[in-house]
MMTF fields as JSON, N, C-alpha, C and O atoms, coordinates in Angstrom:
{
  "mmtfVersion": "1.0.0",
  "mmtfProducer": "UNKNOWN",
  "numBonds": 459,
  "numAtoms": 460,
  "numGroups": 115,
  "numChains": 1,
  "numModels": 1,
  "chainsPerModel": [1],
  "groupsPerChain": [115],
  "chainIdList": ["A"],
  "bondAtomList": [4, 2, 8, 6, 12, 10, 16, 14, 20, 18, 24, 22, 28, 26, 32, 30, 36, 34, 40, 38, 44, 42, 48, 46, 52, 50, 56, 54, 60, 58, 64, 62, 68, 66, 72, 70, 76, 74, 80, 78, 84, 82, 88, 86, 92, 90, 96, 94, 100, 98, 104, 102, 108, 106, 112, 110, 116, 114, 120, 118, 124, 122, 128, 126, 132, 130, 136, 134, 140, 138, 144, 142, 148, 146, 152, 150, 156, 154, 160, 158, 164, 162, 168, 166, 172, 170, 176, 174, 180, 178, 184, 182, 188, 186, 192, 190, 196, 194, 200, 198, 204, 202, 208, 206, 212, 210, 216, 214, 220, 218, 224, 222, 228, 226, 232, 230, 236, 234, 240, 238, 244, 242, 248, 246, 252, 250, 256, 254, 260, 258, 264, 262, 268, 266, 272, 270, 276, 274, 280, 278, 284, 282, 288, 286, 292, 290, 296, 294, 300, 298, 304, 302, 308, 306, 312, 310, 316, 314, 320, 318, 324, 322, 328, 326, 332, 330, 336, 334, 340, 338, 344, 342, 348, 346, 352, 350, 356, 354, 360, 358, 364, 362, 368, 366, 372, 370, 376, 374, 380, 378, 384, 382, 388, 386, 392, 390, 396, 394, 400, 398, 404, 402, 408, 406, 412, 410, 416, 414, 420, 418, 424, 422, 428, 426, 432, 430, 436, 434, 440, 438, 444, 442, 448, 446, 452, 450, 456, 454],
  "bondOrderList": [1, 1, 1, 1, 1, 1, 1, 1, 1, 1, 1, 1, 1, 1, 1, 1, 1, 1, 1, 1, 1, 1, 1, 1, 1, 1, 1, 1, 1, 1, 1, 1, 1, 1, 1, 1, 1, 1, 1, 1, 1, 1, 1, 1, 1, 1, 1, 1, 1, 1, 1, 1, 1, 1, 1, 1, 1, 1, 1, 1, 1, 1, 1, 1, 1, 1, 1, 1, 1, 1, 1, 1, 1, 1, 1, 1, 1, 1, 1, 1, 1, 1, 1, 1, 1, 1, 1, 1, 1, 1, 1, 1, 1, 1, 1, 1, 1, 1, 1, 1, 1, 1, 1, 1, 1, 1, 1, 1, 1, 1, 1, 1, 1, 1],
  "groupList": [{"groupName": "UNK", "atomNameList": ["N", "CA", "C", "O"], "elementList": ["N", "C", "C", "O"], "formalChargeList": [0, 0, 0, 0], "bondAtomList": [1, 0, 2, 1, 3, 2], "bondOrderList": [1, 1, 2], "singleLetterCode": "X", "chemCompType": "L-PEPTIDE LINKING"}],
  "groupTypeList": [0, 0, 0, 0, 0, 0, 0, 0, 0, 0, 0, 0, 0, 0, 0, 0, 0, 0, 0, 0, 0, 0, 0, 0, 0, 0, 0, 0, 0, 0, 0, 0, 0, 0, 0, 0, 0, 0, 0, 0, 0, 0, 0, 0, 0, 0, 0, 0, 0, 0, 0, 0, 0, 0, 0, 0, 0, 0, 0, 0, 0, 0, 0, 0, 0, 0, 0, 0, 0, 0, 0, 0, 0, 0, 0, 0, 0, 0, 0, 0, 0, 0, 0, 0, 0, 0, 0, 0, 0, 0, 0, 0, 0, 0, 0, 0, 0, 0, 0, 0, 0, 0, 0, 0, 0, 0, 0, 0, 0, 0, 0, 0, 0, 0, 0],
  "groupIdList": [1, 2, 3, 4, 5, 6, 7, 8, 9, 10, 11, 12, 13, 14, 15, 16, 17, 18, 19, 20, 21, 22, 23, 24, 25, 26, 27, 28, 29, 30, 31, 32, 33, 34, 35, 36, 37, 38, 39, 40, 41, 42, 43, 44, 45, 46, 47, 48, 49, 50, 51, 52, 53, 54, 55, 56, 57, 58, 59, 60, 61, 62, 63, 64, 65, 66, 67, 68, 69, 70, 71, 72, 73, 74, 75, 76, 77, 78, 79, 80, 81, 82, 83, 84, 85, 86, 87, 88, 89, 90, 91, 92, 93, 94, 95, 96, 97, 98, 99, 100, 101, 102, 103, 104, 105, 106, 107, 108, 109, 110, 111, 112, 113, 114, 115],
  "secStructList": [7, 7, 7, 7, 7, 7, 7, 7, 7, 7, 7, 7, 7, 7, 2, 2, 2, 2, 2, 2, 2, 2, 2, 2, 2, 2, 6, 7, 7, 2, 2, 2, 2, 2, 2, 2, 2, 2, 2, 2, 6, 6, 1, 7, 7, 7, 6, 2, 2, 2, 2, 2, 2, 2, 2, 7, 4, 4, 4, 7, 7, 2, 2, 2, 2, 2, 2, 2, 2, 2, 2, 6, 6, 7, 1, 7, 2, 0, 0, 0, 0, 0, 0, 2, 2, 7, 6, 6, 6, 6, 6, 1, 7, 1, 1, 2, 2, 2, 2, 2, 2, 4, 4, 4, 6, 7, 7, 7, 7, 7, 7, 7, 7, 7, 7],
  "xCoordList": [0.829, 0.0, 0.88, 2.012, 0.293, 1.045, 0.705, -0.431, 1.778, 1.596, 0.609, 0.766, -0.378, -1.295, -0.764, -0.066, -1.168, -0.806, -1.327, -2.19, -0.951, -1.425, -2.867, -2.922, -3.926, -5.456, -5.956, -6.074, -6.211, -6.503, -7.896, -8.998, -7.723, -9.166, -9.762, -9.126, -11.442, -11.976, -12.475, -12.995, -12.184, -12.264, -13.659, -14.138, -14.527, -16.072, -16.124, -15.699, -16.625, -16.865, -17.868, -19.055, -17.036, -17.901, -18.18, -17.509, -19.365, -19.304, -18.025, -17.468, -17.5, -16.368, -14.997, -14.035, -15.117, -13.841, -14.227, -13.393, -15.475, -16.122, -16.192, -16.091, -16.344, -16.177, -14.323, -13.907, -13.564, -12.453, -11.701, -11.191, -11.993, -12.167, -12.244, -11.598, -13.645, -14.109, -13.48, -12.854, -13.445, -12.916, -11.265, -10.553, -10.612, -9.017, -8.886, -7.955, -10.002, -10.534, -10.33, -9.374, -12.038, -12.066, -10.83, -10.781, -10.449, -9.185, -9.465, -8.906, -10.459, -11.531, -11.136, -10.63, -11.264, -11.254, -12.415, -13.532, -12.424, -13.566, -14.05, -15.278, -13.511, -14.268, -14.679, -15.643, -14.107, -14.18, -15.599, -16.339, -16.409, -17.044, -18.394, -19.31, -18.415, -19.398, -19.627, -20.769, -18.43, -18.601, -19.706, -20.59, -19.274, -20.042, -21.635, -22.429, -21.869, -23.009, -23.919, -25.118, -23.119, -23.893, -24.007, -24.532, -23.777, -23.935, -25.19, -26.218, -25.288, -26.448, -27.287, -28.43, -27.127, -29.045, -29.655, -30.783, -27.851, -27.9, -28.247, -29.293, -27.184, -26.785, -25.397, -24.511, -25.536, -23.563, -24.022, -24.404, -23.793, -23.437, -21.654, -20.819, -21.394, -20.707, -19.48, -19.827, -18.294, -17.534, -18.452, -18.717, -18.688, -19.13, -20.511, -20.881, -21.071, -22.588, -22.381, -22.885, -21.541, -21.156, -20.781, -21.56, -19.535, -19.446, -20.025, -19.658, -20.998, -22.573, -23.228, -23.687, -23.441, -23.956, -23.196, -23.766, -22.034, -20.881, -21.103, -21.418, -21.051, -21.021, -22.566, -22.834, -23.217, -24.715, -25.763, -26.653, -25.167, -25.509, -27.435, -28.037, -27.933, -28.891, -29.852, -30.984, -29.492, -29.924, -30.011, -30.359, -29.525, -29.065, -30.56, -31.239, -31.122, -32.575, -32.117, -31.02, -33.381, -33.511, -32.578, -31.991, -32.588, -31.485, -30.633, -29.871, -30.157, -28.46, -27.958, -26.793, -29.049, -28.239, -28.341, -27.406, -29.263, -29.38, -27.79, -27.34, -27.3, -26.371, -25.12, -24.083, -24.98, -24.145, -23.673, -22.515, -24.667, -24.508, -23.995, -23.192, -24.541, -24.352, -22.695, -22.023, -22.222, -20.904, -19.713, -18.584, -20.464, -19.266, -19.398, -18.867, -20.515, -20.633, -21.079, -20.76, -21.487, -22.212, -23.2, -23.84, -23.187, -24.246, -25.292, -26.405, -25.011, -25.882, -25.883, -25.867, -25.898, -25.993, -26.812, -26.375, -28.057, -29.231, -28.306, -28.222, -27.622, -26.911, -25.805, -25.921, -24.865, -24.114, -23.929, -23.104, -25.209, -25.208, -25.973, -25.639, -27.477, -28.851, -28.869, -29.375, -28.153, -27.712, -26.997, -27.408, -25.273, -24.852, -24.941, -24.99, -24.966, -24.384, -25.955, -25.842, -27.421, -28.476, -28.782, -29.726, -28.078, -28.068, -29.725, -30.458, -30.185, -31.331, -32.558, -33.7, -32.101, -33.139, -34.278, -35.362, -33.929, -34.583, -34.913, -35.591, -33.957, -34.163, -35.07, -35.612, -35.36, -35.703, -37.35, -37.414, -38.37, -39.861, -39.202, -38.105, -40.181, -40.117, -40.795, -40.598, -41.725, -42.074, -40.603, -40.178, -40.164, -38.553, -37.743, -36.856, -37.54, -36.569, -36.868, -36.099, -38.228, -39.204, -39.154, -39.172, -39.092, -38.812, -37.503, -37.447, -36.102, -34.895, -34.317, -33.423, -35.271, -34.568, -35.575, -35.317, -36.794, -37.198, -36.527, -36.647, -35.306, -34.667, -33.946, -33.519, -33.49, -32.749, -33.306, -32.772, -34.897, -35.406, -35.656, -35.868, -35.775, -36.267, -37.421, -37.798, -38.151, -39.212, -39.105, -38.842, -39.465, -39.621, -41.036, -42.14, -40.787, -42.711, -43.224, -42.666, -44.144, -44.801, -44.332, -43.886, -44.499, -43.874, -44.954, -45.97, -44.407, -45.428, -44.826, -43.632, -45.5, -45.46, -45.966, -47.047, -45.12, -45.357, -46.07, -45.615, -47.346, -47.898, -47.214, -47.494],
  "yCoordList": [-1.175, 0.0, 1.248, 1.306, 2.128, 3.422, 4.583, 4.85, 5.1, 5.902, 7.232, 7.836, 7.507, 8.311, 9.609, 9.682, 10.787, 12.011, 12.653, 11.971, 13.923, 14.238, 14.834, 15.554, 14.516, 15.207, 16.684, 17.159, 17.3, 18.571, 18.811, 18.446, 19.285, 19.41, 20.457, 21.508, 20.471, 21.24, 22.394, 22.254, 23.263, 24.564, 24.508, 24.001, 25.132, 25.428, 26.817, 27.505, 27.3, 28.76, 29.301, 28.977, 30.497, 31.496, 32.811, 33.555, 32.996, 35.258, 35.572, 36.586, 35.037, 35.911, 35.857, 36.561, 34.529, 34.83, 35.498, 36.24, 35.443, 36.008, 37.368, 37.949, 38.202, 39.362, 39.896, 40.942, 38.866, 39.06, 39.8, 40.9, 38.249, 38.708, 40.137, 40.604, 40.308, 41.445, 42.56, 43.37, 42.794, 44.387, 44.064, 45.069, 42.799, 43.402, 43.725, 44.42, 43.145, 43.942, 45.827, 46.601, 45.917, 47.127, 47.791, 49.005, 47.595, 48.055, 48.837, 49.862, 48.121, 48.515, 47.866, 46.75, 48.337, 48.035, 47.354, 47.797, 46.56, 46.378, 47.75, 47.838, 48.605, 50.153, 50.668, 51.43, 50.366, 51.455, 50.856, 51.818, 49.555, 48.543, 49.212, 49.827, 49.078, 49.336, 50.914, 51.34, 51.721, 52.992, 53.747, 54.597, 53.138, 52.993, 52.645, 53.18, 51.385, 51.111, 52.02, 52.301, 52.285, 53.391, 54.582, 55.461, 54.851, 56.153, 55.617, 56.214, 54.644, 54.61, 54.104, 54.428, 53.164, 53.367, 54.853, 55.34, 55.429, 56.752, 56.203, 56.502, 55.307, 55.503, 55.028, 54.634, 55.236, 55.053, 53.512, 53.165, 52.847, 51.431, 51.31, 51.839, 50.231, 49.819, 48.626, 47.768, 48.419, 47.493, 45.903, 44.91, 45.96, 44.638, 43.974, 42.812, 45.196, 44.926, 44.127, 43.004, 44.628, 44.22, 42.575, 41.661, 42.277, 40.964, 40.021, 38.857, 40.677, 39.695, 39.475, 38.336, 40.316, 39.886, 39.193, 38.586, 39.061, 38.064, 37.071, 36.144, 36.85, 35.641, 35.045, 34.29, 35.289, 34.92, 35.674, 36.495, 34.929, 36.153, 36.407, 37.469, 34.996, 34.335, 36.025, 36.261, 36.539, 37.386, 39.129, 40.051, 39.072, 40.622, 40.762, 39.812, 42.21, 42.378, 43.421, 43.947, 43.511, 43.786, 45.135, 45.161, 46.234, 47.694, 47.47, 47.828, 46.933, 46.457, 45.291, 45.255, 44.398, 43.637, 44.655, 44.708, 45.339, 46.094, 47.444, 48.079, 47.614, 48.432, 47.665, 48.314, 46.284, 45.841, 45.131, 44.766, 44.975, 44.512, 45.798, 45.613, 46.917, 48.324, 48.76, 49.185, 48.665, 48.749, 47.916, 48.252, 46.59, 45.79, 45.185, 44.27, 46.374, 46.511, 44.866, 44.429, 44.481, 43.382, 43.857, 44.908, 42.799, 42.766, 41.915, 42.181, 40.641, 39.474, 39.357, 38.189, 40.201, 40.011, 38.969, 38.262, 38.841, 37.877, 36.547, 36.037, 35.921, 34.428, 34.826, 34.002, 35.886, 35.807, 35.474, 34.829, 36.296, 36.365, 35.546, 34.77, 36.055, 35.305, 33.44, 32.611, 33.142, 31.673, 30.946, 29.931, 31.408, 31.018, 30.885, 29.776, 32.01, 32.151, 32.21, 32.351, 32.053, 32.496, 33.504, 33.736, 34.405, 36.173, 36.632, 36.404, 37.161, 37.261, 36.605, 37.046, 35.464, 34.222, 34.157, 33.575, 34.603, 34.877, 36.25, 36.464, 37.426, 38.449, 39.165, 40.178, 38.906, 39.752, 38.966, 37.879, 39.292, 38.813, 38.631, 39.006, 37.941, 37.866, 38.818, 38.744, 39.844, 41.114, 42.103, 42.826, 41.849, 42.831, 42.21, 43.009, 40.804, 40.476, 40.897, 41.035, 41.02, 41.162, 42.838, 43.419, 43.151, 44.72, 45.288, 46.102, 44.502, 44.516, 44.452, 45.093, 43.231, 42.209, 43.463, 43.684, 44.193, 44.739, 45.36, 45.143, 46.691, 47.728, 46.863, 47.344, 45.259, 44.643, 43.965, 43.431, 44.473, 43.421, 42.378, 41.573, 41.852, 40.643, 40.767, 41.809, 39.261, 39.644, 37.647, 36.716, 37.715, 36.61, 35.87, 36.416, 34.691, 34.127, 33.523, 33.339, 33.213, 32.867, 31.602, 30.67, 31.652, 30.741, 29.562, 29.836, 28.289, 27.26, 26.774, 26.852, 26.457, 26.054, 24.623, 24.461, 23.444, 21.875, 21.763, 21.811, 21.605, 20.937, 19.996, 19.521],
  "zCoordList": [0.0, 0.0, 0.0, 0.481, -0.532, -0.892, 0.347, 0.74, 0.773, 2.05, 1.545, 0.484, 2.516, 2.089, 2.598, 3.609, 1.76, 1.766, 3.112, 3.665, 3.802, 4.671, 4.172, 3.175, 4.863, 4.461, 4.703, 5.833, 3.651, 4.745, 5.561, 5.15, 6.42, 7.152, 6.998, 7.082, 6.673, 6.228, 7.381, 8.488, 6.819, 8.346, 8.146, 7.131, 9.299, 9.025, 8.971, 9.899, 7.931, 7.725, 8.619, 8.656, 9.618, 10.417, 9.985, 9.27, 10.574, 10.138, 10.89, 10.47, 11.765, 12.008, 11.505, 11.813, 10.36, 9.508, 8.51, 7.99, 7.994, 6.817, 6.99, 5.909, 8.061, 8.453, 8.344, 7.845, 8.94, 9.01, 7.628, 7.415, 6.634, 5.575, 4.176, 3.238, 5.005, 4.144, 5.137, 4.453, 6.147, 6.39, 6.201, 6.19, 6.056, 5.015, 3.736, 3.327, 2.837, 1.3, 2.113, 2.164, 2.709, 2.828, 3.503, 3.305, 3.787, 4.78, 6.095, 6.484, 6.691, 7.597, 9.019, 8.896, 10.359, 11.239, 12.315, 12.047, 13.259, 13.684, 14.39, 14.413, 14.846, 15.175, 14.246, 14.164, 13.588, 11.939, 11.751, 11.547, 11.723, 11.224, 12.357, 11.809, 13.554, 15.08, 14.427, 14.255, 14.09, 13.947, 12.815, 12.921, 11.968, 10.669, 10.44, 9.665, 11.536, 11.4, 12.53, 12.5, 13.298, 14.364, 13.65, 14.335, 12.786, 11.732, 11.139, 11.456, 10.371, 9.679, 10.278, 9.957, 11.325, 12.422, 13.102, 13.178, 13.69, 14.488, 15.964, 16.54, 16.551, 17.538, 17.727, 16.968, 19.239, 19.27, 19.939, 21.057, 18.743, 18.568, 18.692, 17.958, 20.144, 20.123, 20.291, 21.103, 19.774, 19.46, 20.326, 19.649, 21.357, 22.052, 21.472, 21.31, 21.248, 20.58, 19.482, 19.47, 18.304, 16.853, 17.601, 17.33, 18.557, 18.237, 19.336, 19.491, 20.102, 20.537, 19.314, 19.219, 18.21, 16.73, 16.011, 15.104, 16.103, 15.099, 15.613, 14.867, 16.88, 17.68, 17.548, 16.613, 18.185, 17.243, 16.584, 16.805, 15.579, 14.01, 14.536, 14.698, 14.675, 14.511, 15.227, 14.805, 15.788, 16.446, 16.189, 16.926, 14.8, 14.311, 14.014, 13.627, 14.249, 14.221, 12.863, 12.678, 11.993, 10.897, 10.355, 9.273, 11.359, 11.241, 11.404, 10.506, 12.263, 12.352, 11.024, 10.626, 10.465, 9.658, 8.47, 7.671, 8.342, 6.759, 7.157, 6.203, 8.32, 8.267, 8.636, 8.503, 9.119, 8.599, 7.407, 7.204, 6.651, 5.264, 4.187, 3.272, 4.458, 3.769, 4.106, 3.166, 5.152, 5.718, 5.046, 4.688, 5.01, 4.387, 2.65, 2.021, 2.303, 0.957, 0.383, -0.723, 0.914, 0.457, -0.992, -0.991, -2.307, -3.079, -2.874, -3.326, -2.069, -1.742, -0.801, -0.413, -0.008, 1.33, 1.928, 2.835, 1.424, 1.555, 1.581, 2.698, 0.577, 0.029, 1.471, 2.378, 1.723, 2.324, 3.865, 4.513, 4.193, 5.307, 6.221, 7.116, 5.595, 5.911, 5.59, 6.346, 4.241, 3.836, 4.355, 4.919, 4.272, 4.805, 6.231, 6.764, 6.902, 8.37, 9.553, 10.771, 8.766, 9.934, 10.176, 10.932, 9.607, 10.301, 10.449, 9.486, 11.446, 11.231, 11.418, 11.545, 11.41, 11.193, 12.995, 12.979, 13.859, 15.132, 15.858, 16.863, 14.717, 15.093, 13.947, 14.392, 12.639, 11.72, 11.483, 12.057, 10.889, 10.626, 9.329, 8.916, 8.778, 7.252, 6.22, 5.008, 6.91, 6.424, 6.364, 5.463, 7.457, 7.448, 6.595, 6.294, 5.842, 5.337, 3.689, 2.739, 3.809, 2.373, 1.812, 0.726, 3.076, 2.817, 2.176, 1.255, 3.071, 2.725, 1.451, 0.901, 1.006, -0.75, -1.805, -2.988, -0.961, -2.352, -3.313, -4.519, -2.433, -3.409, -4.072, -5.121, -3.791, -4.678, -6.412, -7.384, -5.917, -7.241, -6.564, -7.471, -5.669, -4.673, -3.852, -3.317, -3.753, -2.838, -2.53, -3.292, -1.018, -0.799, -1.183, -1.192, -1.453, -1.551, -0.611, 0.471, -0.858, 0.291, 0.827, 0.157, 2.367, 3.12, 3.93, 4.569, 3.685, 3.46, 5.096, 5.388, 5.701, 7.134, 6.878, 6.312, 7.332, 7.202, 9.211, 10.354, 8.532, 10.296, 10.768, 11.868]
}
């Protein structure tokens, strides 16, 4: 038998490498990131708040994800965030998520509930 190669192991993708990520594109800081989005809700949102939301995404309520998606220049934010990672998924209604995808040309359909 032929000696087997070392395997690589598959990392599991988090928002917080995926975040990591995108603010070294932007050349953005995590203050820079809390700072930014507290500009566009209009409050002083800060650094701890942002990563109680990194840490569970599941929980970003509908203003904070539409201003952290706007921050880190997301186009799909919906596939990126909401898909992959949950974002939203306990904090946002599905009227708020429907509202979000409209300016994109998106609208969710209707949602079928299995008894």
């Amino acid at each position: 038998m032929f000696p087997t190669g070392k395997q690589n192991q598959l990392v599991k993708p988090t928002l917080e490498r995926f975040v990591e990520d995108r603010l070294a594109e932007l050349e953005l800081t995590h203050d820079d990131l809390a700072e930014k989005m507290g500009g566009i809700i209009g409050t002083d949102y800060k650094i701890h708040r942002l990563t109680r939301r990194i840490n569970s995404p599941e929980t970003f309520p509908a203003s904070e994800l539409a201003a952290f998606a706007q921050v880190l220049q997301l186009k799909d934010w919906y596939a990126d965030l909401v898909i992959n990672f949950g974002a939203g998924i306990n904090g946002c209604s599905v009227a708020e998520f429907d509202q979000m995808l409209h300016p994109l040309g998106c609208q969710l359909g209707p949602v079928t509930v299995a008894a």
